[in-house]
C-alpha positions in Angstrom: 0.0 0.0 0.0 1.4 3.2 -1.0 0.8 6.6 0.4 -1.4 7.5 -1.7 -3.6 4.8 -1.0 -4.1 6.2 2.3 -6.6 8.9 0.6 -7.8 6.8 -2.3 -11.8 6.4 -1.3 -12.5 2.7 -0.9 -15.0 1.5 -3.6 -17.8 -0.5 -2.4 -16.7 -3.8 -3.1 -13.9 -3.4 -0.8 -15.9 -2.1 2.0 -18.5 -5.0 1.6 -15.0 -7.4 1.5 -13.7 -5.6 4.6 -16.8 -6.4 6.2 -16.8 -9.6 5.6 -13.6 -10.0 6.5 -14.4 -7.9 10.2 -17.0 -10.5 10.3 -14.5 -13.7 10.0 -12.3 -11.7 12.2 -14.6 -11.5 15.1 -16.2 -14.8 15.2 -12.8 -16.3 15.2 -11.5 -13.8 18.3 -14.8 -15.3 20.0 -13.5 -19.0 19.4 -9.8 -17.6 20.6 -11.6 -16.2 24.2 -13.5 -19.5 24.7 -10.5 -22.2 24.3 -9.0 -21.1 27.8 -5.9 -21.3 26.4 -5.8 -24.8 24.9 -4.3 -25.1 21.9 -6.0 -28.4 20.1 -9.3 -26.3 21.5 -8.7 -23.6 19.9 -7.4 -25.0 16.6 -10.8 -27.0 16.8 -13.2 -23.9 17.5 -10.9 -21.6 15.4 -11.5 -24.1 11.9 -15.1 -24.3 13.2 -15.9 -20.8 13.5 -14.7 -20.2 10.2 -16.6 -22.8 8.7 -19.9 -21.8 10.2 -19.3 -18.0 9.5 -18.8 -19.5 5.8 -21.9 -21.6 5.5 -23.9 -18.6 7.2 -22.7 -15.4 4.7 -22.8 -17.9 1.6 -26.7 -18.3 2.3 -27.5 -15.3 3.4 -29.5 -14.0 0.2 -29.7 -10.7 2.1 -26.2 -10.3 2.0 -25.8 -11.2 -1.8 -28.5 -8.6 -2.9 -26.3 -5.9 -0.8 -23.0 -6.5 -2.1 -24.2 -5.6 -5.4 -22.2 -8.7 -7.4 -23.2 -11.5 -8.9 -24.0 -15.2 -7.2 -20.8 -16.4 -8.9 -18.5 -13.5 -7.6 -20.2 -13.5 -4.3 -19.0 -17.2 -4.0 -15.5 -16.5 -5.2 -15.4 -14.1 -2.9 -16.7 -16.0 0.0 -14.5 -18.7 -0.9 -11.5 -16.8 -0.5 -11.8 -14.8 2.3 -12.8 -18.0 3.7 -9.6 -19.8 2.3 -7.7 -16.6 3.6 -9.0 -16.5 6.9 -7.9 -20.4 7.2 -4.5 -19.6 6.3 -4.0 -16.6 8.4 -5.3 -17.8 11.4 -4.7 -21.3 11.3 -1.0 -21.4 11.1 -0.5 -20.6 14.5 -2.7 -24.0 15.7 
């Protein structure tokens, strides 16, 4: 990200992503808060919170008429957030 990015207004496809993504974000700090510090736990509750929070925004017909794209780019997107969120926060479990 460049400096100029810093003012560059976000478009609305990458608010509705960074939504998304906040939404990912804090289901999986919830999972984090409840494995009491176990590891395996929170490995578990950390994959499983992701995969519900998947299953839940890819059905949420709501949520696809307010992004504004198309069922096929809604899934791709879904799908790799998803896939991202997996990789960033399951490496450390």
């Amino acid at each position: 990200m460049g400096l100029l990015d810093l003012f560059r207004k976000k478009t609305q496809s990458e608010i509705f992503r960074d939504e998304i993504e906040r939404t990912y974000k804090n289901a999986v700090m919830t999972a984090i808060k409840q494995c009491g510090g176990n590891e395996l736990i929170a490995g578990v509750l950390v994959k499983s919170a992701i995969a519900s929070t998947y299953d839940i925004l890819k059905r949420d017909k709501n949520l696809l008429s307010a992004s504004g794209l198309t069922n096929i780019e809604y899934e791709l997107l879904m799908e790799n957030i998803c896939k991202k969120m997996l990789d960033t926060y399951l490496k450390s479990y």
